[in-house]
C-alpha positions as YAML, in Angstrom:
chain: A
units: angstrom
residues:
- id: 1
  name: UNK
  ca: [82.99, 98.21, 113.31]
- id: 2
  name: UNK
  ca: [81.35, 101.29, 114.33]
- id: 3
  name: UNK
  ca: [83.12, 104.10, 111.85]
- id: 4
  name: UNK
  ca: [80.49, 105.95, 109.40]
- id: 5
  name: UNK
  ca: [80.79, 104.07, 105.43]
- id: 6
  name: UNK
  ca: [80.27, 105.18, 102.16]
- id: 7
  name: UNK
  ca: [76.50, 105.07, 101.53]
- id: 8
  name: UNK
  ca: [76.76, 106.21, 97.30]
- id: 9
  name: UNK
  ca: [77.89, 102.56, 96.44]
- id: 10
  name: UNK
  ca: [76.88, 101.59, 92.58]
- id: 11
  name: UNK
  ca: [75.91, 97.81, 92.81]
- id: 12
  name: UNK
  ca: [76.54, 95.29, 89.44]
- id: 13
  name: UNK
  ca: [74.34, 92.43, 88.34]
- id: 14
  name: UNK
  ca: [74.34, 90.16, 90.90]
- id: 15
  name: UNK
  ca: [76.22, 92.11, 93.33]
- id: 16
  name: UNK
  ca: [79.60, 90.80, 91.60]
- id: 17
  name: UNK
  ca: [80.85, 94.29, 91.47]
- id: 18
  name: UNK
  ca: [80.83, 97.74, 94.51]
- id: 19
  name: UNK
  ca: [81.59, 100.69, 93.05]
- id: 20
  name: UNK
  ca: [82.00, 104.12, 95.11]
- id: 21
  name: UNK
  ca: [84.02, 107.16, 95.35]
- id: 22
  name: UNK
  ca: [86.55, 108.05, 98.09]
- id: 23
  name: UNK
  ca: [86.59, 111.92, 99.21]
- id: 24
  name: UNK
  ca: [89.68, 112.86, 100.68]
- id: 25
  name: UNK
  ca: [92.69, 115.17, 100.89]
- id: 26
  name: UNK
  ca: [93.69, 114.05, 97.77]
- id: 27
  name: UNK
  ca: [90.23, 114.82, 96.23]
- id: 28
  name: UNK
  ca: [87.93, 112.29, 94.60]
- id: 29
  name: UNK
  ca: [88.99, 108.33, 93.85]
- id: 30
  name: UNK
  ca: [86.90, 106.01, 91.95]
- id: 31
  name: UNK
  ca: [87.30, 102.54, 94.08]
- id: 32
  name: UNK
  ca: [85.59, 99.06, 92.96]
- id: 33
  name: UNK
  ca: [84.83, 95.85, 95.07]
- id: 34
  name: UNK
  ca: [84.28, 92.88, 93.10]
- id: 35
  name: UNK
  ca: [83.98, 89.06, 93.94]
- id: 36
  name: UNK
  ca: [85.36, 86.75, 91.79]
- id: 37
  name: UNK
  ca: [84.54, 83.03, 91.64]
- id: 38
  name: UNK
  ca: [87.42, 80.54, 92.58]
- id: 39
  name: UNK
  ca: [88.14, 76.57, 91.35]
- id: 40
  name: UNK
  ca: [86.83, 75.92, 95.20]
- id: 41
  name: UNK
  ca: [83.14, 75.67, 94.95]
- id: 42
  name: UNK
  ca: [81.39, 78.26, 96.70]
- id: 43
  name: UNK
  ca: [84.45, 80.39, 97.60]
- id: 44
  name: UNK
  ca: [84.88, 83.82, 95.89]
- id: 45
  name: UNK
  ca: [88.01, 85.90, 96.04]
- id: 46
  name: UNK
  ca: [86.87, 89.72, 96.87]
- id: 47
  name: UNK
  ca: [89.10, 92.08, 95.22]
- id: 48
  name: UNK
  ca: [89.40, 95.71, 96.03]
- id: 49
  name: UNK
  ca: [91.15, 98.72, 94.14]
- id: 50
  name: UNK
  ca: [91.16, 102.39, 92.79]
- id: 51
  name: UNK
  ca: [89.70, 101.93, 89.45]
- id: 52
  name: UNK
  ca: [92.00, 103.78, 86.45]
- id: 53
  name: UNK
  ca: [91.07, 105.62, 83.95]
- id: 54
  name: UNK
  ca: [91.17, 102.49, 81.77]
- id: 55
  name: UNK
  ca: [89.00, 101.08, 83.45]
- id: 56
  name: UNK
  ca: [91.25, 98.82, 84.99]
- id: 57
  name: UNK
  ca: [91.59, 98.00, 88.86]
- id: 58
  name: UNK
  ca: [95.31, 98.93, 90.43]
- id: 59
  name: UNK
  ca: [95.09, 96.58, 94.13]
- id: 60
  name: UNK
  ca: [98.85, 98.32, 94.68]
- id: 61
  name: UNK
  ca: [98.47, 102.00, 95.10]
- id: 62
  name: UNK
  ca: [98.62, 103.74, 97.88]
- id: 63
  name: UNK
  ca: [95.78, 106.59, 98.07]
- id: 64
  name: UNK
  ca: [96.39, 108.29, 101.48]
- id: 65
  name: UNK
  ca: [93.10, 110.02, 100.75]
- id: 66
  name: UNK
  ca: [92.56, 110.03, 105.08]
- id: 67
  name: UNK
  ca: [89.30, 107.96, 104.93]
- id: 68
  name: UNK
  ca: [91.37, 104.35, 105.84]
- id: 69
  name: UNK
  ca: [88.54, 103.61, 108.28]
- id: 70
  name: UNK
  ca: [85.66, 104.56, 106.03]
- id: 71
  name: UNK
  ca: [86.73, 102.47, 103.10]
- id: 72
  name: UNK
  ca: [87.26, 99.74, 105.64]
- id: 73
  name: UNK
  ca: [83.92, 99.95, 107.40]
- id: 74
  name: UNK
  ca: [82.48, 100.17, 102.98]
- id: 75
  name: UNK
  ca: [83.97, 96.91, 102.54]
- id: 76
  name: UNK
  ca: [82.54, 95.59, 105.84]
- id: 77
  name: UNK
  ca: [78.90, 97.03, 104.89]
- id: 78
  name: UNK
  ca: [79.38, 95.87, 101.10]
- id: 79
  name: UNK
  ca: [80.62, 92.64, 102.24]
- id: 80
  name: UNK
  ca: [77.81, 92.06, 104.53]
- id: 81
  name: UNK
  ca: [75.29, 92.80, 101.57]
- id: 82
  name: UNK
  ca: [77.07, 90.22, 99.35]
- id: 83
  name: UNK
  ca: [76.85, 87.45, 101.90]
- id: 84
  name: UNK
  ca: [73.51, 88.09, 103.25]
- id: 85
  name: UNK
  ca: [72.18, 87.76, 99.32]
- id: 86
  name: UNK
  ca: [74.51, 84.73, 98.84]
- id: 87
  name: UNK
  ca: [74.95, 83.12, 102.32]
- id: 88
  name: UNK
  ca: [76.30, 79.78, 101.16]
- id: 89
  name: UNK
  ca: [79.09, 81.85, 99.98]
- id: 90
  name: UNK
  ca: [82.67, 82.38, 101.60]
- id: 91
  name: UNK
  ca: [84.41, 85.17, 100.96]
- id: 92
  name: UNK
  ca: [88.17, 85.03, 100.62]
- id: 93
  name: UNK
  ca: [90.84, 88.08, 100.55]
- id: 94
  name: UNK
  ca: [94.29, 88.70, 101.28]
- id: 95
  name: UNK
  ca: [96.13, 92.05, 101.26]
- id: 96
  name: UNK
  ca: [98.58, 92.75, 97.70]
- id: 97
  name: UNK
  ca: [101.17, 93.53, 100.33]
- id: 98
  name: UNK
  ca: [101.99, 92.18, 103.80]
- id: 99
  name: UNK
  ca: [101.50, 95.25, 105.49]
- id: 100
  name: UNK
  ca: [97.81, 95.57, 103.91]
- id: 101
  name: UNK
  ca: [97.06, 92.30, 104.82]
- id: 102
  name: UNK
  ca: [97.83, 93.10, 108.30]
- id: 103
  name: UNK
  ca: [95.82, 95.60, 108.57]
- id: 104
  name: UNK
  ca: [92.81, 93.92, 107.19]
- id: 105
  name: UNK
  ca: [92.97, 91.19, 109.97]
- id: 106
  name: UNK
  ca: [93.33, 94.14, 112.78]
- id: 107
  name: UNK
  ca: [90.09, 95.75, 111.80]
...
């Protein structure tokens, strides 16, 4: 993947949880990465969202902030990080809609 990625990414304990900011049209939007553990041994789910003002993670919204590619290529890098720390890891995701999942198996 050769587009330019977030490089102000707030790493958790453990690397369980990404957090950075997207900077777009829309202005600034907290985001958070996070890998959770499974019931399969050694396979973690890796969920993705804009975080709320809660605190709480929405996986649904559409941003349109115009940085599609450059969030992509953070979870790439981010993903990358978590695995080379953990290699006997698999990571597992899946899209909240069809058309998200899509796109994450075209990048």
């Amino acid at each position: 993947m050769n587009y330019d990625a977030y490089t102000d990414i707030r790493e958790g304990r453990n690397l369980n949880t990404f957090e950075f900011v997207s900077i777009g049209k829309n202005g600034a939007i907290p985001k958070c990465v996070f890998f959770v553990p499974t019931p399969i041994p050694y396979v973690y789910n890796l969920a993705f969202g804009n975080v709320l003002d809660d605190g709480e993670i929405d996986d649904t919204t559409v941003s349109d902030n115009g940085d599609r590619n450059k969030i992509l290529a953070t979870l790439a890098k981010v993903i990358d990080q978590y695995t080379r720390k953990y290699p006997e890891r698999q990571i597992f995701f899946q899209g909240s809609t069809k058309e998200r999942t899509r796109l994450y198996r075209w990048q």
